[in-house]
VOPAGU-2260 file (C-alpha; in pm, 1 decimal, decimal comma):
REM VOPAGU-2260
SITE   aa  ch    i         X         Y         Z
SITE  UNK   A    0     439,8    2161,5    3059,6
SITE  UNK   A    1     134,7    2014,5    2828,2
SITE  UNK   A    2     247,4    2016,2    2469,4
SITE  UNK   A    3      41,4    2079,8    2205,4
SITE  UNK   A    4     -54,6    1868,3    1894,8
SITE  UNK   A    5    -276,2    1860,2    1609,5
SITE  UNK   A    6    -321,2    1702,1    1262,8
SITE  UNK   A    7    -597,4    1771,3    1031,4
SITE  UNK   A    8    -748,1    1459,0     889,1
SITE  UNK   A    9    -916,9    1438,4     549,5
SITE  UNK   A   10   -1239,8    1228,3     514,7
SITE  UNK   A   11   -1510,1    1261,2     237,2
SITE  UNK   A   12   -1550,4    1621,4     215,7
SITE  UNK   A   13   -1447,4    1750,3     556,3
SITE  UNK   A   14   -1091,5    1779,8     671,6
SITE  UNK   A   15   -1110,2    1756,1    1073,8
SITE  UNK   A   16    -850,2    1904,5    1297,9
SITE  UNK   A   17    -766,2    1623,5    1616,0
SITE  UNK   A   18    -554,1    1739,7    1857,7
SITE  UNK   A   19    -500,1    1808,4    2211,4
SITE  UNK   A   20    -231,8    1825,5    2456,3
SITE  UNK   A   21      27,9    1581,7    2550,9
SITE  UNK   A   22      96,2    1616,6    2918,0
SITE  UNK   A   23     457,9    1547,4    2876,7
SITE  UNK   A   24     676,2    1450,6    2555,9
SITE  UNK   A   25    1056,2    1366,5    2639,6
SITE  UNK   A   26    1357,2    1360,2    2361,3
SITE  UNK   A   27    1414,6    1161,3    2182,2
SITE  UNK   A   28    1078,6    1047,5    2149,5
SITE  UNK   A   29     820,4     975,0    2429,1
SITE  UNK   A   30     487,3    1082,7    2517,4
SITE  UNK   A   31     375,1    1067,6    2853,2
SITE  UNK   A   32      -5,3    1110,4    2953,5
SITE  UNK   A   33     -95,4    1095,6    3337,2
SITE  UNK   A   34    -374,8     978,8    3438,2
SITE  UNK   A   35    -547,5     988,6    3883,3
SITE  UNK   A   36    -740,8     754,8    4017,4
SITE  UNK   A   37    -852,1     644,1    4342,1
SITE  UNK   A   38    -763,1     285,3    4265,5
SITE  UNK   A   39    -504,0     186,1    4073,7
SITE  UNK   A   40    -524,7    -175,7    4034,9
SITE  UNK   A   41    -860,1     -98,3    3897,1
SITE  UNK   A   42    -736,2     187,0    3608,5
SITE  UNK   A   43    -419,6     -47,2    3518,3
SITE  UNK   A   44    -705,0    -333,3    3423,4
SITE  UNK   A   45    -875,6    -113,0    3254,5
SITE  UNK   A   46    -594,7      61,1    2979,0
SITE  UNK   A   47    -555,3    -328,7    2931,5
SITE  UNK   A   48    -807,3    -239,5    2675,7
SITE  UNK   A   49    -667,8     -95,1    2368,7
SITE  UNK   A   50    -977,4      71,5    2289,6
SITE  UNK   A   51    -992,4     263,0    2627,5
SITE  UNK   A   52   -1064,0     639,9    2526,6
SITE  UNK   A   53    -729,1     720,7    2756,5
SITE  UNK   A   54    -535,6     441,5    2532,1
SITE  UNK   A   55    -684,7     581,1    2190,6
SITE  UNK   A   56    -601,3     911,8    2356,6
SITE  UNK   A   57    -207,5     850,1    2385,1
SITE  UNK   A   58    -238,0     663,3    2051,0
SITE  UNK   A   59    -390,6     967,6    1884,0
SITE  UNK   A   60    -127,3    1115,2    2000,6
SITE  UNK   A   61     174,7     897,2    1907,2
SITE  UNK   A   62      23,3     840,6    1593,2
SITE  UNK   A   63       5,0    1233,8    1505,5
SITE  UNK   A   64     360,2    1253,1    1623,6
SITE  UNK   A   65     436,5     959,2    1395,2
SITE  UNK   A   66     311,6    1134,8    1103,8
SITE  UNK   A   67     490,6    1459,8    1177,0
SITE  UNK   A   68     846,4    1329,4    1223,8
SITE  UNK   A   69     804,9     947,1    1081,3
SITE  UNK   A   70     896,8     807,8    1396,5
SITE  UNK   A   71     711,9     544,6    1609,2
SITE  UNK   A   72     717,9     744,4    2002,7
SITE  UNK   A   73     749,5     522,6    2297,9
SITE  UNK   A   74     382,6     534,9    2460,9
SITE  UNK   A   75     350,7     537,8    2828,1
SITE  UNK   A   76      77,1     671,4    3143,4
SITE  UNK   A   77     164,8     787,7    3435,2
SITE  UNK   A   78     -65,1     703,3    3662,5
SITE  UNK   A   79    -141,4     790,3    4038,5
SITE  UNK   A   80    -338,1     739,6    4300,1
SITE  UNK   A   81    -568,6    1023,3    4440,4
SITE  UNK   A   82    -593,7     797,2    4765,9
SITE  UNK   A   83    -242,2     717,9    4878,7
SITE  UNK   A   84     -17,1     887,8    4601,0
SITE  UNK   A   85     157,6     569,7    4463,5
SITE  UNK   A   86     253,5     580,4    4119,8
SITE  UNK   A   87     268,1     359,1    3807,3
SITE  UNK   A   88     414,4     363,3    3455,6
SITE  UNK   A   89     243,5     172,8    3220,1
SITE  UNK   A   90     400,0     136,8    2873,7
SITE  UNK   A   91     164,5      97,9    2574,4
SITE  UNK   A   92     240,3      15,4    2213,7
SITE  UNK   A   93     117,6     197,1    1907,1
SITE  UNK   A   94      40,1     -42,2    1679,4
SITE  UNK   A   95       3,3     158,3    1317,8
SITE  UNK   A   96    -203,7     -72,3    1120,3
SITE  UNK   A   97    -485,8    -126,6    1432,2
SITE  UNK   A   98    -467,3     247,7    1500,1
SITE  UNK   A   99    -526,4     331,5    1124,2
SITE  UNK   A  100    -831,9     114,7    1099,3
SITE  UNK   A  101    -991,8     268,4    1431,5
SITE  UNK   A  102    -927,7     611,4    1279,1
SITE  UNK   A  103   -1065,6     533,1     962,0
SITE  UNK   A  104   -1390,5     431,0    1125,7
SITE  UNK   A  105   -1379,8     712,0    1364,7
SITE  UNK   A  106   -1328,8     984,7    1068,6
SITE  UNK   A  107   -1675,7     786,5     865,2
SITE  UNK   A  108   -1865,7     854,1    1173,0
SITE  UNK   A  109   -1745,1    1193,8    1234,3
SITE  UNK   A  110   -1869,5    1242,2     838,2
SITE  UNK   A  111   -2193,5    1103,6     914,3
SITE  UNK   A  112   -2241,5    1332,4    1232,9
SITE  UNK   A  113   -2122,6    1622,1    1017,5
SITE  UNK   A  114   -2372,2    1548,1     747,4
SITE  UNK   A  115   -2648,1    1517,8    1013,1
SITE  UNK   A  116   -2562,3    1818,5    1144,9
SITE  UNK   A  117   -2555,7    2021,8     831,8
SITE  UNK   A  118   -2893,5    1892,0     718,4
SITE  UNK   A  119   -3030,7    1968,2    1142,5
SITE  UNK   A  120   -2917,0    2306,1    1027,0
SITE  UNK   A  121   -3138,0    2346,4     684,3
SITE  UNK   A  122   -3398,1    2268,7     882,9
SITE  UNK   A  123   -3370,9    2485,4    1121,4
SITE  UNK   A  124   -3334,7    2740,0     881,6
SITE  UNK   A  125   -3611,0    2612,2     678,1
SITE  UNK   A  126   -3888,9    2623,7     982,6
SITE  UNK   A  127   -3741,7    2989,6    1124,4
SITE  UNK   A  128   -3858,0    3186,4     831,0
SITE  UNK   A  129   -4193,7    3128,1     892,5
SITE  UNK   A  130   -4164,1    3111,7    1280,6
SITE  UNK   A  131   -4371,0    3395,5    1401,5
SITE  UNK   A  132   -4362,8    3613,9    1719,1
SITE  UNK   A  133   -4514,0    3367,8    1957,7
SITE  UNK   A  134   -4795,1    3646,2    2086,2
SITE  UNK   A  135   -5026,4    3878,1    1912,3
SITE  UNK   A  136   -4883,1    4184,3    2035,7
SITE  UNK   A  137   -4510,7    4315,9    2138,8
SITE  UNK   A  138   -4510,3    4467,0    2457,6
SITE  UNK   A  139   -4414,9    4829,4    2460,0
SITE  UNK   A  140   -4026,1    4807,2    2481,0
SITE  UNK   A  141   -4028,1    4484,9    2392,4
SITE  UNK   A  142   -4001,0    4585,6    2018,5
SITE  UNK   A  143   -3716,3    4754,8    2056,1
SITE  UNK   A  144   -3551,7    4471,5    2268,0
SITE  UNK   A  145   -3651,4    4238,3    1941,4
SITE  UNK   A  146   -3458,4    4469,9    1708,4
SITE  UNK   A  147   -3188,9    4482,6    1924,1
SITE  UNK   A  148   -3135,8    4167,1    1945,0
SITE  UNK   A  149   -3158,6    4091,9    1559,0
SITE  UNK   A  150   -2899,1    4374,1    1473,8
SITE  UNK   A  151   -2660,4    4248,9    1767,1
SITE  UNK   A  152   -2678,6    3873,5    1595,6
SITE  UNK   A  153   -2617,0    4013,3    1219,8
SITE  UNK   A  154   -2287,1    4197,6    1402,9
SITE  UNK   A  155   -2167,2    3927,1    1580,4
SITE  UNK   A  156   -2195,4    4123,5    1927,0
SITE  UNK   A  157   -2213,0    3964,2    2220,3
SITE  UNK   A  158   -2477,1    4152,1    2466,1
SITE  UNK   A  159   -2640,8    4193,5    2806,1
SITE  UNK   A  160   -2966,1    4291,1    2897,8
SITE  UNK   A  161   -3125,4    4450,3    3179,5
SITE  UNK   A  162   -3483,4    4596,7    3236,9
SITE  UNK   A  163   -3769,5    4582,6    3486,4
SITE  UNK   A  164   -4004,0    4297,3    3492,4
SITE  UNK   A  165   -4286,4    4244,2    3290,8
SITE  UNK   A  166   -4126,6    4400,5    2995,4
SITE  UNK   A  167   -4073,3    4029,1    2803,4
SITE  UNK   A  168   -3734,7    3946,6    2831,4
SITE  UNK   A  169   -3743,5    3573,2    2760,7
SITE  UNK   A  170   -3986,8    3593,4    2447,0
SITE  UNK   A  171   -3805,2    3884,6    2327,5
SITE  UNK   A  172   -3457,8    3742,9    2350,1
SITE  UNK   A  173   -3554,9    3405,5    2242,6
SITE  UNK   A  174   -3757,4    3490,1    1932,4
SITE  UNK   A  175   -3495,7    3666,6    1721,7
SITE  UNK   A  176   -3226,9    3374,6    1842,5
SITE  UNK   A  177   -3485,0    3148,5    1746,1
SITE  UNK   A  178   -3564,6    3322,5    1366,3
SITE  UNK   A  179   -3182,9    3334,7    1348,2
């Protein structure tokens, strides 16, 4: 069965949670990830390449176990063929150092795309107060579709609509998600 595994990572002011799931980890200490492909040869030249996202995958991985229980895990891929069903294990080494300096770069991006997104957001929220109903008049029940809408954001509800065509739907669905 997969196995679960996470670390949270502390960069600049964030602290990001990495994990996923191992799709096999064997005592003493292994990690297994399997991997399909119609071609074999072809994937196995591939994960030549350390920086492969399956390799950084099963490093991620091996390294989070390493932190956890301060052992280095054997590293290895299953991998099989979707064509014929041959198989192949293919061993990789987690090299600490090399990992840590990939992660380190990979955590300053993620705090870059964080900070970008954070500003995206006070923009957003800057523009939607003055964002006005895009037409001069509400349609009769549309009004009441609007407020609906609003009050079912502030609670957190999730909803579902129905009512005859012509009444506004779209406008008065999107405007209040859109002000929000």
């Amino acid at each position: 069965a997969e196995v679960p595994i996470s670390h949270i990572f502390e960069k600049g002011p964030y602290a990001f949670k990495i994990g996923g799931r191992m799709d096999g980890f064997f005592e003493p200490s292994k990690i297994e990830e399997i991997k399909t492909a119609f071609n074999l040869k072809d994937l196995k030249s591939k994960l030549k390449d350390e920086s492969h996202p399956y390799c950084l995958q099963l490093q991620t991985y091996g390294y989070i176990h390493h932190l956890q229980k301060k052992e280095i895990p054997e590293l290895s891929f299953h991998l099989v063929s979707t064509r014929n069903f041959q198989t192949h294990d293919l061993a990789i080494e987690l090299k600490i150092e090399s990992f840590e300096t990939w992660l380190d770069l990979r955590l300053s991006e993620l705090v870059i795309e964080a900070d970008e997104a954070i500003r995206r957001v006070k923009r957003r929220k800057k523009l939607s107060k003055d964002l006005e109903f895009p037409f001069q008049n509400m349609r009769s029940g549309q009004s009441d579709l609007v407020f609906k809408v609003f009050d079912g954001i502030n609670e957190k509800k999730r909803m579902l609509f129905q009512a005859p065509t012509g009444l506004g739907k779209t406008a008065g669905v999107l405007y209040p998600n859109l002000k929000e």
